[in-house]
NUFI-908549 format. One record per residue (C-alpha): x, y, z; residue number from 1. Coordinates in steps of 0.2 Angstrom, whole numbers, always signed. Example, Ala and Ser with C-alpha at 12.3 -4.5 7.8 and 13.67 -1.06 7.14 Angstrom:
// residues 2
{X = +62 Y = -22 Z = +39 i = 1} .
{X = +68 Y = -5 Z = +36 i = 2} .
***
This chain:
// residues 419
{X = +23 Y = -7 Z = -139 i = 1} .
{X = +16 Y = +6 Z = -124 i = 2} .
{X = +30 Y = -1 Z = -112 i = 3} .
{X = +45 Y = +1 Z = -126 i = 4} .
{X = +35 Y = +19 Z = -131 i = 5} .
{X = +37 Y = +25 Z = -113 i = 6} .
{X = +55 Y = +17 Z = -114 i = 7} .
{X = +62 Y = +29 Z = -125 i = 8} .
{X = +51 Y = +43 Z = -122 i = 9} .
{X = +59 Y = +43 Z = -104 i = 10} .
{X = +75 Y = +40 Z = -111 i = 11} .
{X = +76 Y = +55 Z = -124 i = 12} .
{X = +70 Y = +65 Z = -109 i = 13} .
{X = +82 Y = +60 Z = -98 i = 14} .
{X = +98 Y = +70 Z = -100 i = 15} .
{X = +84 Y = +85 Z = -99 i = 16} .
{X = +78 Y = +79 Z = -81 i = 17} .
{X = +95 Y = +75 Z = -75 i = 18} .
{X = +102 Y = +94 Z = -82 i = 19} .
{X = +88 Y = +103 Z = -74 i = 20} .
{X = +91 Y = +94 Z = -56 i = 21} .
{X = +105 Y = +100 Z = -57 i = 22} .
{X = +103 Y = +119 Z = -63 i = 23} .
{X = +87 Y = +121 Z = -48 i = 24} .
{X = +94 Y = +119 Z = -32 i = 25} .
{X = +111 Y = +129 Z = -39 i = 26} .
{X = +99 Y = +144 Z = -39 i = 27} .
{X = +87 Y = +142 Z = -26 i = 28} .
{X = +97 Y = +135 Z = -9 i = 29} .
{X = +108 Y = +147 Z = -14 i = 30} .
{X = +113 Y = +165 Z = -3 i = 31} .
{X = +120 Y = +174 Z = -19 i = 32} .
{X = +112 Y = +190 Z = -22 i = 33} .
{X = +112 Y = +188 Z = -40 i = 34} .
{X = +99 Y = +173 Z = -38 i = 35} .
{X = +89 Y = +184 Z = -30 i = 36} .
{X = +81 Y = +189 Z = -46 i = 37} .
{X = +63 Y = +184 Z = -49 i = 38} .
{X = +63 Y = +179 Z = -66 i = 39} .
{X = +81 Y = +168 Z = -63 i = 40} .
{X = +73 Y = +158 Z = -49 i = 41} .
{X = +56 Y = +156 Z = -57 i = 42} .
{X = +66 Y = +148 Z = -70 i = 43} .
{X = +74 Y = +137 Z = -58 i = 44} .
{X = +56 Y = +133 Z = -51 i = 45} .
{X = +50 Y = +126 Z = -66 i = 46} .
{X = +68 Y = +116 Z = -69 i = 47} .
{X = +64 Y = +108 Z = -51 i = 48} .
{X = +46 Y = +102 Z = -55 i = 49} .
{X = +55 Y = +95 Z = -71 i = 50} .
{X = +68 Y = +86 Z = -63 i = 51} .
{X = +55 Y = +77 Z = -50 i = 52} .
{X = +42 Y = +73 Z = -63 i = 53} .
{X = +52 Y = +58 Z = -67 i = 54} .
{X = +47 Y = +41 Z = -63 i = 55} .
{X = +56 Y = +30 Z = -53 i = 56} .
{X = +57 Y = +8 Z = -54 i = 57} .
{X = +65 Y = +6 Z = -38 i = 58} .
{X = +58 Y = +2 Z = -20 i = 59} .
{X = +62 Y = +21 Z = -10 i = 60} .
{X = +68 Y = +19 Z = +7 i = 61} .
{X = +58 Y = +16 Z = +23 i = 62} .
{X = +68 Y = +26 Z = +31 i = 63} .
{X = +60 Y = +22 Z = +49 i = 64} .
{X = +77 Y = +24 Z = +59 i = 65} .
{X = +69 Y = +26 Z = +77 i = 66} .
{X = +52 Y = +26 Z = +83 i = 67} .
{X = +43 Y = +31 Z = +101 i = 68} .
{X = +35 Y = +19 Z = +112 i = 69} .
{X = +26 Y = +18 Z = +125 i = 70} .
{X = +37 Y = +17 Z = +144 i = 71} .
{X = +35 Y = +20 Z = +163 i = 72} .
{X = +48 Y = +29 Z = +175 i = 73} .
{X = +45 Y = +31 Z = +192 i = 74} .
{X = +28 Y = +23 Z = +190 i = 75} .
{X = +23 Y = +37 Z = +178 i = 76} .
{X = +18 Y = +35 Z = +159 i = 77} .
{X = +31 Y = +40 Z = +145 i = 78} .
{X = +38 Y = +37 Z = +130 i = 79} .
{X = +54 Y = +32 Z = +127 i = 80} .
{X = +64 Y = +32 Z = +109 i = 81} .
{X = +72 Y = +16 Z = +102 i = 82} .
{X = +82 Y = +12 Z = +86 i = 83} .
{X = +73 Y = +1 Z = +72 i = 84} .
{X = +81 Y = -12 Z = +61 i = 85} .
{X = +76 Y = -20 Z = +44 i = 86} .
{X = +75 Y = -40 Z = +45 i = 87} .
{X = +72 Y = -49 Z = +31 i = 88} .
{X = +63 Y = -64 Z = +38 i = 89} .
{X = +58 Y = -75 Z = +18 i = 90} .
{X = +59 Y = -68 Z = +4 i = 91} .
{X = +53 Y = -76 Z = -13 i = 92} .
{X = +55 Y = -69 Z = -30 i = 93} .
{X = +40 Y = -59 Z = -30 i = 94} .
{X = +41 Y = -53 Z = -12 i = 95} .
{X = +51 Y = -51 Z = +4 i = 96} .
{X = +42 Y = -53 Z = +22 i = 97} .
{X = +52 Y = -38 Z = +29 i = 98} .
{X = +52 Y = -35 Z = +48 i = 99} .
{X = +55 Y = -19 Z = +60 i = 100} .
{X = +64 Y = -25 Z = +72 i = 101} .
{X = +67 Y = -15 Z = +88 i = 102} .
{X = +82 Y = -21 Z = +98 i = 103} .
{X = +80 Y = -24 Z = +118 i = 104} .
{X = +62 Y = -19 Z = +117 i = 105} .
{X = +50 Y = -32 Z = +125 i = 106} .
{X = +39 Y = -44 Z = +114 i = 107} .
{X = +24 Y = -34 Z = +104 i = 108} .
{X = +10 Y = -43 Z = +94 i = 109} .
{X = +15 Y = -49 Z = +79 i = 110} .
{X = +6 Y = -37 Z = +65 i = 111} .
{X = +8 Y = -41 Z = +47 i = 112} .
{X = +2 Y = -28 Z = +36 i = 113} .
{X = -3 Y = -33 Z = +19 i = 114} .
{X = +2 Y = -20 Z = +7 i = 115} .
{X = -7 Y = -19 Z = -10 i = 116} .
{X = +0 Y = -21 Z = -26 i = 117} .
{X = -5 Y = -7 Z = -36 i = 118} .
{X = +6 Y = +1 Z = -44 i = 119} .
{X = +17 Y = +8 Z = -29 i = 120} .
{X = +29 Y = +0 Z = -15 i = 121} .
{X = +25 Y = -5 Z = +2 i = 122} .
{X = +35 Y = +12 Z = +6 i = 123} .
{X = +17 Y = +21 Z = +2 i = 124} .
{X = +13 Y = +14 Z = +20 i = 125} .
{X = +27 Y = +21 Z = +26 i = 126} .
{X = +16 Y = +30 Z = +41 i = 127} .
{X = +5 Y = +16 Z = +44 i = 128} .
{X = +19 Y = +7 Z = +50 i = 129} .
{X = +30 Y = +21 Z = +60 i = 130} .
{X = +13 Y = +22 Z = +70 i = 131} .
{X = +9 Y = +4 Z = +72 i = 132} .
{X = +26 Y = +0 Z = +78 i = 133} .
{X = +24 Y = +10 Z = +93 i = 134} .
{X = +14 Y = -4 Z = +101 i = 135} .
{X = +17 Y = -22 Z = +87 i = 136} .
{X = +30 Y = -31 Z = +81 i = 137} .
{X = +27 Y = -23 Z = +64 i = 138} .
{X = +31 Y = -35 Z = +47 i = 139} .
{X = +27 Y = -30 Z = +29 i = 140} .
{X = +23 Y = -38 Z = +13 i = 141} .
{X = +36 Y = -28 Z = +1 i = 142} .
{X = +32 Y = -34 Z = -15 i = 143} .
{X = +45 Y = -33 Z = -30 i = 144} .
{X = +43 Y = -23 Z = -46 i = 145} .
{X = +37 Y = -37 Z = -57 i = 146} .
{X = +49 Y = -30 Z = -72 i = 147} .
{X = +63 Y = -37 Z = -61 i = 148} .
{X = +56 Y = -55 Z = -59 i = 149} .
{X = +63 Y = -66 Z = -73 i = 150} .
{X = +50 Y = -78 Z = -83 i = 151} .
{X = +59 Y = -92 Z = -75 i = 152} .
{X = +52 Y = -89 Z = -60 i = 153} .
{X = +33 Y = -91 Z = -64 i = 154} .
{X = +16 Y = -84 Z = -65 i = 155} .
{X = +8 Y = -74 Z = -49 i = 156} .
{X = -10 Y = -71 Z = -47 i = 157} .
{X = -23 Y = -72 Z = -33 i = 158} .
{X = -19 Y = -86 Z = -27 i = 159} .
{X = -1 Y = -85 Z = -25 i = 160} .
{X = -4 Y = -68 Z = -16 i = 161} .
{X = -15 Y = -79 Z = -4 i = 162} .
{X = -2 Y = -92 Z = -3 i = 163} .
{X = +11 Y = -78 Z = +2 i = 164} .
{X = +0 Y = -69 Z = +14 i = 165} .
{X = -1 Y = -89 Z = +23 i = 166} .
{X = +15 Y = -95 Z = +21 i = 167} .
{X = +21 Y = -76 Z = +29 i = 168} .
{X = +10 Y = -79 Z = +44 i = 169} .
{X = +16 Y = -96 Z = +48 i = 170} .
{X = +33 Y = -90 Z = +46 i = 171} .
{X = +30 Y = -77 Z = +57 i = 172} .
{X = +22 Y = -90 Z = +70 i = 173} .
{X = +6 Y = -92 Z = +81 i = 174} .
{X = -5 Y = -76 Z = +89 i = 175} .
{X = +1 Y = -65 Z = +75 i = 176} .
{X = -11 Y = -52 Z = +67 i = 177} .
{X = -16 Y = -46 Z = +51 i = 178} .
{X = -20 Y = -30 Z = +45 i = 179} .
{X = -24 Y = -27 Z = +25 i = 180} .
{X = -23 Y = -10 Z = +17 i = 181} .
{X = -37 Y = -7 Z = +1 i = 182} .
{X = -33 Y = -21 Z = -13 i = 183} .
{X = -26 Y = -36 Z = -2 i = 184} .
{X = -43 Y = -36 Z = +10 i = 185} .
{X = -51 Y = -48 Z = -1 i = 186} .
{X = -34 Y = -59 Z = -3 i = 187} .
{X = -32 Y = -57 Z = +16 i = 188} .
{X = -50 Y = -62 Z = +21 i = 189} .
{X = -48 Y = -79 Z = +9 i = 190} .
{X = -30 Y = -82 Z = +17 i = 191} .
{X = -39 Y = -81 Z = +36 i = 192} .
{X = -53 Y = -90 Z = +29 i = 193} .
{X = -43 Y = -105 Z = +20 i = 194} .
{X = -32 Y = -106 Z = +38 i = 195} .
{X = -46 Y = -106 Z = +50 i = 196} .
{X = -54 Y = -121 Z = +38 i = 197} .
{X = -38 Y = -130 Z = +42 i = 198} .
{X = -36 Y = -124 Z = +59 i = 199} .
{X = -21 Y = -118 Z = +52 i = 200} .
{X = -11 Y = -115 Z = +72 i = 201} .
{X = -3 Y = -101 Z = +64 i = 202} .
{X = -21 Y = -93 Z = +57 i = 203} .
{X = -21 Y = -76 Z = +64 i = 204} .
{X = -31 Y = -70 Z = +81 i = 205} .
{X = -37 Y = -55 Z = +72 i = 206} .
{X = -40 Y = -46 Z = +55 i = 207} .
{X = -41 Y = -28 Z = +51 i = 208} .
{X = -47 Y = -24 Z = +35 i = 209} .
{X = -47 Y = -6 Z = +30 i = 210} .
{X = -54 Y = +1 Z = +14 i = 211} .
{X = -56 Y = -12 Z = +4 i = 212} .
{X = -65 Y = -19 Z = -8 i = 213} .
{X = -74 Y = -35 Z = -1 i = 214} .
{X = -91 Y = -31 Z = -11 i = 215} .
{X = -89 Y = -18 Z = -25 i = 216} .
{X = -109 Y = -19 Z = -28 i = 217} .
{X = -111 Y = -9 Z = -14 i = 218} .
{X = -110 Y = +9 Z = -20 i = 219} .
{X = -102 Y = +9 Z = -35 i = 220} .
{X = -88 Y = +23 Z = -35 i = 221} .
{X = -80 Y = +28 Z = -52 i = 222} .
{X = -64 Y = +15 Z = -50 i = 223} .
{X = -79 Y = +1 Z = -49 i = 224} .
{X = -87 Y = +8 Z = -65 i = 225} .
{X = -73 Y = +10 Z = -76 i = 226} .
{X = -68 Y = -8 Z = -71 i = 227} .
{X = -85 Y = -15 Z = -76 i = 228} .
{X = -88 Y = -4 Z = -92 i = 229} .
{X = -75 Y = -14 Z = -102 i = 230} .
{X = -75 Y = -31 Z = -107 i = 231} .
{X = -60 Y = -40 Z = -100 i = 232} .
{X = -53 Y = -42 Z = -117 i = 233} .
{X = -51 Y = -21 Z = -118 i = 234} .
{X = -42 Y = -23 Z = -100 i = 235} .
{X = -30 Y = -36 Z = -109 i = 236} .
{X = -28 Y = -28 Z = -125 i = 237} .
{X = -24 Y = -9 Z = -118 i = 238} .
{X = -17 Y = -11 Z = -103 i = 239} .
{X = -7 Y = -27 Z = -104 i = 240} .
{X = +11 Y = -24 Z = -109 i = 241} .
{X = +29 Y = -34 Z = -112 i = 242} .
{X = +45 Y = -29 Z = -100 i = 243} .
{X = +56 Y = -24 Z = -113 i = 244} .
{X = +73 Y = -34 Z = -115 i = 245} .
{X = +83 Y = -23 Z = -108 i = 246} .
{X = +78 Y = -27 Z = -90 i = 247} .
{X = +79 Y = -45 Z = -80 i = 248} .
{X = +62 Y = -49 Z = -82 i = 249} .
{X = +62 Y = -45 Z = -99 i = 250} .
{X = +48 Y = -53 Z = -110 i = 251} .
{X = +35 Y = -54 Z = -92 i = 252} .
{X = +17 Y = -46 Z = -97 i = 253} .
{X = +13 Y = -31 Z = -83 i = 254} .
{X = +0 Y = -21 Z = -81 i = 255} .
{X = +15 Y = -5 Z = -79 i = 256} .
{X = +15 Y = +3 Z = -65 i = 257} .
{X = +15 Y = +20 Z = -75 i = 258} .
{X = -1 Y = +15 Z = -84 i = 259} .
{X = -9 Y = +15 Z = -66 i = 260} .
{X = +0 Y = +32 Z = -60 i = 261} .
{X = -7 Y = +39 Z = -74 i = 262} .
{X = -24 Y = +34 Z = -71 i = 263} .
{X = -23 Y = +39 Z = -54 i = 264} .
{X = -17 Y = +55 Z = -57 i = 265} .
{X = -31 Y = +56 Z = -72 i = 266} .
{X = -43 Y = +57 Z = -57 i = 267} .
{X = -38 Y = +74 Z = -47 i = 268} .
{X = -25 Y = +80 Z = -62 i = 269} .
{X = -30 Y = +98 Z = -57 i = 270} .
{X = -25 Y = +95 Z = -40 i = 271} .
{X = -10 Y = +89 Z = -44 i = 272} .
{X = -6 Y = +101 Z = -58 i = 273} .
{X = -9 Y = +117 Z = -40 i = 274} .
{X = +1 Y = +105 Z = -30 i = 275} .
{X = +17 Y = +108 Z = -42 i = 276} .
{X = +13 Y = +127 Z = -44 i = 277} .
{X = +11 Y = +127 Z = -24 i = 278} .
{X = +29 Y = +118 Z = -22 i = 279} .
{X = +38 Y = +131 Z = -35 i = 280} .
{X = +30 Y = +144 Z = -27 i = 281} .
{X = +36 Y = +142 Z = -9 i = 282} .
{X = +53 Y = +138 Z = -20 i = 283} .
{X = +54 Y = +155 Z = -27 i = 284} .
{X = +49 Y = +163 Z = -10 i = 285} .
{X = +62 Y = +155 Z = +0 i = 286} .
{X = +50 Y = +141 Z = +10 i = 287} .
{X = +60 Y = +129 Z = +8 i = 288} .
{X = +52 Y = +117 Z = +22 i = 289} .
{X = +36 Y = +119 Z = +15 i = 290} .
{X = +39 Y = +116 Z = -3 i = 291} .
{X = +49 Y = +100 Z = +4 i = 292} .
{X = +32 Y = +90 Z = +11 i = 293} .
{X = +25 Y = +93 Z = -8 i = 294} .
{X = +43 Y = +87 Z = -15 i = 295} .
{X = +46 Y = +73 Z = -3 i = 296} .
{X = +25 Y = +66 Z = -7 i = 297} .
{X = +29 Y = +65 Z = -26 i = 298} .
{X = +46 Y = +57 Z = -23 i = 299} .
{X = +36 Y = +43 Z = -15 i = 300} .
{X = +22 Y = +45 Z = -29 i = 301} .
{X = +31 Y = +43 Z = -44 i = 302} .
{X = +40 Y = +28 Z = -36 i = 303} .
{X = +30 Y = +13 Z = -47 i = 304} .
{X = +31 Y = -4 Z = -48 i = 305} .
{X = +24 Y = -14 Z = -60 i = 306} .
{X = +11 Y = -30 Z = -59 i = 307} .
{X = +12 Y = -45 Z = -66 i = 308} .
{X = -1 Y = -46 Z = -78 i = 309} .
{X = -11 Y = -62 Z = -73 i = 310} .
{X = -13 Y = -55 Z = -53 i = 311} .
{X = -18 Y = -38 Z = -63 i = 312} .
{X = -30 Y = -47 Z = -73 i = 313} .
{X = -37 Y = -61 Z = -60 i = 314} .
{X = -41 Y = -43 Z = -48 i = 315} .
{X = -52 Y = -34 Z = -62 i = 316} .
{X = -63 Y = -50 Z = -64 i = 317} .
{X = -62 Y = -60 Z = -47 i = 318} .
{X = -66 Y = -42 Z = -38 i = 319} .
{X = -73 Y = -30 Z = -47 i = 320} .
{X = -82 Y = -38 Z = -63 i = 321} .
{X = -90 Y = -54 Z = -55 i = 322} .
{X = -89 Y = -50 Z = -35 i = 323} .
{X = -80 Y = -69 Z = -31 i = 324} .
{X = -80 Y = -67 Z = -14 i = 325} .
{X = -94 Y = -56 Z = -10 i = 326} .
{X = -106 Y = -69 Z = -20 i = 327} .
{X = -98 Y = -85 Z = -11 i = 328} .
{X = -91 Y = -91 Z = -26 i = 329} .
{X = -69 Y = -86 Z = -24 i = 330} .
{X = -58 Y = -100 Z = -24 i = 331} .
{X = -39 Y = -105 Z = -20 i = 332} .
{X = -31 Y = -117 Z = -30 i = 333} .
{X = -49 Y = -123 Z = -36 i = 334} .
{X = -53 Y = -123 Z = -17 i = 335} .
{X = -69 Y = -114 Z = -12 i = 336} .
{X = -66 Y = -101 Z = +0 i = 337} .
{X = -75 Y = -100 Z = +17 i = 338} .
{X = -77 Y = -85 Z = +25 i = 339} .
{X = -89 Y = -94 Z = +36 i = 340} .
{X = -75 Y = -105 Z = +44 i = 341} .
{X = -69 Y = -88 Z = +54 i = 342} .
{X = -72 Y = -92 Z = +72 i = 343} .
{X = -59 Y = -87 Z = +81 i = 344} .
{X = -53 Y = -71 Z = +73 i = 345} .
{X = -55 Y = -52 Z = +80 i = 346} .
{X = -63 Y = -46 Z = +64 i = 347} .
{X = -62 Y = -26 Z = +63 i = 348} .
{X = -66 Y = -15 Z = +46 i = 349} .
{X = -63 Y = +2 Z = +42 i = 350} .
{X = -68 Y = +13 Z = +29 i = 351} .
{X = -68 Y = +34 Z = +28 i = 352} .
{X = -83 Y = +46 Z = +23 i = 353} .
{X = -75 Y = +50 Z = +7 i = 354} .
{X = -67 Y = +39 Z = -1 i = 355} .
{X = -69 Y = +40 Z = -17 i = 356} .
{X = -60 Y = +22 Z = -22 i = 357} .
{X = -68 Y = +11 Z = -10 i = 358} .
{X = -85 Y = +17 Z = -5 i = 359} .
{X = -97 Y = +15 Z = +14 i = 360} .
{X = -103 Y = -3 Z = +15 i = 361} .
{X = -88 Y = -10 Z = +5 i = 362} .
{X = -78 Y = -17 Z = +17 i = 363} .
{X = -91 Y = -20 Z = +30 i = 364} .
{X = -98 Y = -33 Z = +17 i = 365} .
{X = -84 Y = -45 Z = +25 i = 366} .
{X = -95 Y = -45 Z = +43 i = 367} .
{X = -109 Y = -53 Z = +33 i = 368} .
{X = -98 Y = -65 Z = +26 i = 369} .
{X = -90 Y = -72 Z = +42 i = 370} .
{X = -108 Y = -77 Z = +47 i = 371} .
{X = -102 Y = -89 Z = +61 i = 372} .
{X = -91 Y = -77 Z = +69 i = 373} .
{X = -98 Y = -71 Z = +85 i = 374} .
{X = -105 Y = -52 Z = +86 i = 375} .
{X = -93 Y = -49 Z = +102 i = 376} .
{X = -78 Y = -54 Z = +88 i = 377} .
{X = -87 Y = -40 Z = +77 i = 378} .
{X = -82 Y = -21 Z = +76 i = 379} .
{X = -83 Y = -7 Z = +61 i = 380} .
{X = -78 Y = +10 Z = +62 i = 381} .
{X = -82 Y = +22 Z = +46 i = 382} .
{X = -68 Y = +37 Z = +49 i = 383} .
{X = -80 Y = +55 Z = +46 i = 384} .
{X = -71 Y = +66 Z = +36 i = 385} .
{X = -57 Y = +53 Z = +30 i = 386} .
{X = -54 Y = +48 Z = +11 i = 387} .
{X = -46 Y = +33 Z = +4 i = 388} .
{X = -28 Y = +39 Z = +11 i = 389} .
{X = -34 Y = +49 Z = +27 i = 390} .
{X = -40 Y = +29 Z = +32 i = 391} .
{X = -21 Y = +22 Z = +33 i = 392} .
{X = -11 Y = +41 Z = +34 i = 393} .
{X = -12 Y = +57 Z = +43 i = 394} .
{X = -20 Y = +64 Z = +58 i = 395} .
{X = -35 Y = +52 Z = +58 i = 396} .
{X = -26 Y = +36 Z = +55 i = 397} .
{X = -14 Y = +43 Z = +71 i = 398} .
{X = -24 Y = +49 Z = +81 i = 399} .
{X = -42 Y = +41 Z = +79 i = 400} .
{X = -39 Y = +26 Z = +68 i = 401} .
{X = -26 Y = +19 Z = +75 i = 402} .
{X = -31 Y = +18 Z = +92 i = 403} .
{X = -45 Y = +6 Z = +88 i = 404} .
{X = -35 Y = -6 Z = +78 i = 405} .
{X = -21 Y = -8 Z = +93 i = 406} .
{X = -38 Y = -12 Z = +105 i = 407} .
{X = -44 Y = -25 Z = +93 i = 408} .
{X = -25 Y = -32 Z = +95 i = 409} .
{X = -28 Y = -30 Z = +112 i = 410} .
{X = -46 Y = -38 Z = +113 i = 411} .
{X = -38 Y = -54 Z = +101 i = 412} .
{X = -23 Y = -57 Z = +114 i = 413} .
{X = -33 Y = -56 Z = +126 i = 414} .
{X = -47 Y = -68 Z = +122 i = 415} .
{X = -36 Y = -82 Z = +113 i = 416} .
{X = -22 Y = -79 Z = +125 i = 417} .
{X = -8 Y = -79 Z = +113 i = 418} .
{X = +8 Y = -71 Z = +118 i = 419} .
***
């Protein structure tokens, strides 16, 4: 009933939203004098917040069009700008293997950036990839809404994420690299593991893992208690739902992406609630560029996609209820998983000061785990100052973050010799 609940609420609200888009920017992008008054464009401020507090289903735009990449003239360093083009390389029901090409430019390393499925698109890493493609050959795991997947095309949990995560790196070919944001560094860490067992050729040279949540046992934050203060019956019975009819994968049980939005939000709701008073008062006054950053971030945040129910419900117990991977017990397909097998993989974790979903010592668990793996093959970073988002977006990730992550490409080419 929750799913068909929100349904109708969003339907009845709809002419509302679509009314006050409308009426807001007919008052505040205007140069008439009689929008000048305070009151009117006040008015028109709170129709705006209206408008965009409306959740979207559908994948936003990357909207990477050109990037800047590294060049030399006359023996001098430069940059020099070039045009980027979406490739679908696979794509299955539940997920296309999407690359950023860039025309005429000489072969990168292959980096395939494992984007988590949590309630948002792949477009939430829209950064991380406009800065990684200044140096890789960037590819993307853009997952589909699961209310758009029909019943006929199956279940999806753990392990098919793994699968996909292997089956996209062997599509992509030899000497690529991995790089999982948060959620899909324990998937990506079995899928490096199960490859390297097989010596899989197309296993890849190097894995960054970046706030994830490889051992939730380590300093529990308040995500890891919630998740472990409810039996996994609570988990099924109140946040499990039923696409309604009316959409193709109607009848699929999703755990909806505005269940997790909300829960998100829950977290910081006050800082939310100053961020839209923020963005209508730079409306009223004119600054128009600044409210824009605030309109454009919830554009992207009120984007949601919802998750098939058995990979929702798989995460809450394999990760954080009963620690698979951290206690040597995950499996794939009824496999054990290895961590162990690692050998010849670049392994390089990152996590932030302050994050407050994935907490110091998290990630870093997967060097422990990857015993056989030499220490030269080892490096960890901990951001100061950074939360969850500050480790994949922002200044930090640009300027400080980043950098490291291209060396370990760097250091990975270099010692397996993989072009």
């Amino acid at each position: 009933m929750i799913y068909h609940s929100y349904q109708t609420h969003n339907d009845l609200l709809q002419p509302w939203r679509a009314a006050a888009r409308l009426v807001a920017p007919s008052v505040l992008d205007s140069e008439h004098p009689w929008t000048r008054a305070p009151w009117l464009r006040q008015w028109a401020a709170a129709c705006e917040v209206l408008g965009l507090s409306e959740l979207t289903h559908h994948r936003p735009d990357f909207g990477i069009r050109m990037v800047r990449i590294p060049a030399t003239r006359d023996g001098h360093a430069v940059e020099r700008e070039v045009e980027v083009e979406e490739q679908v390389v696979l794509r299955t029901p539940f997920a296309t293997l999407l690359r950023f090409a860039k025309p005429g430019v000489q072969a990168q390393p292959r980096l395939l950036i494992a984007a988590p499925m949590s309630g948002h698109f792949a477009t939430l890493l829209r950064e991380t990839v406009r800065v990684a493609l200044a140096d890789h050959e960037v590819y993307i795991t853009d997952w589909h809404n699961a209310r758009d997947v029909s019943l006929r095309d199956g279940r999806f949990g753990m392990d098919e994420y793994i699968e996909h995560l292997m089956v996209f790196l062997r599509a992509m070919g030899p000497g690529s690299h991995l790089m999982a944001i948060c959620q899909p560094c324990v998937a990506a860490l079995a899928a490096t593991a199960l490859m390297a067992e097989d010596e899989d050729e197309a296993a890849p040279i190097s894995l960054t893992l970046m706030a994830g949540p490889v051992d939730c046992r380590v300093s529990p934050t308040e995500v890891n208690q919630l998740a472990t203060s409810k039996p996994m019956s609570w988990f099924e019975k109140n946040l499990i739902a039923t696409v309604p009819p009316r959409h193709v994968g109607g009848g699929r049980r999703v755990y909806p992406g505005f269940v997790q939005l909300t829960a998100f939000m829950n977290m910081n709701l006050q800082r939310h609630i100053d961020s839209f008073r923020q963005m209508a008062r730079l409306r009223v006054d004119g600054e128009h560029e600044a409210a824009g950053a605030t309109r454009r971030f919830y554009e992207e945040y009120f984007a949601v996609a919802d998750l098939p129910a058995d990979f929702y419900l798989e995460t809450v117990r394999k990760v954080f209820q009963d620690y698979d991977l951290a206690r040597n017990a995950l499996t794939w397909r009824d496999r054990p998983v290895r961590p162990e097998a690692i050998r010849r993989t670049v392994l390089f974790t990152v996590e932030g000061e302050r994050d407050d979903i994935c907490s110091i010592g998290q990630t870093v668990a997967a060097h422990e785990l990857c015993s056989r793996l030499k220490p030269m093959l080892k490096n960890h970073y901990v951001q100061a100052g950074a939360g969850h988002y500050g480790v994949f977006s922002g200044r930090r990730w640009q300027h400080q973050i980043y950098p490291m992550v291209r060396d370990r490409v760097h250091q990975a080419q270099t010692t397996f010799g993989r072009a």
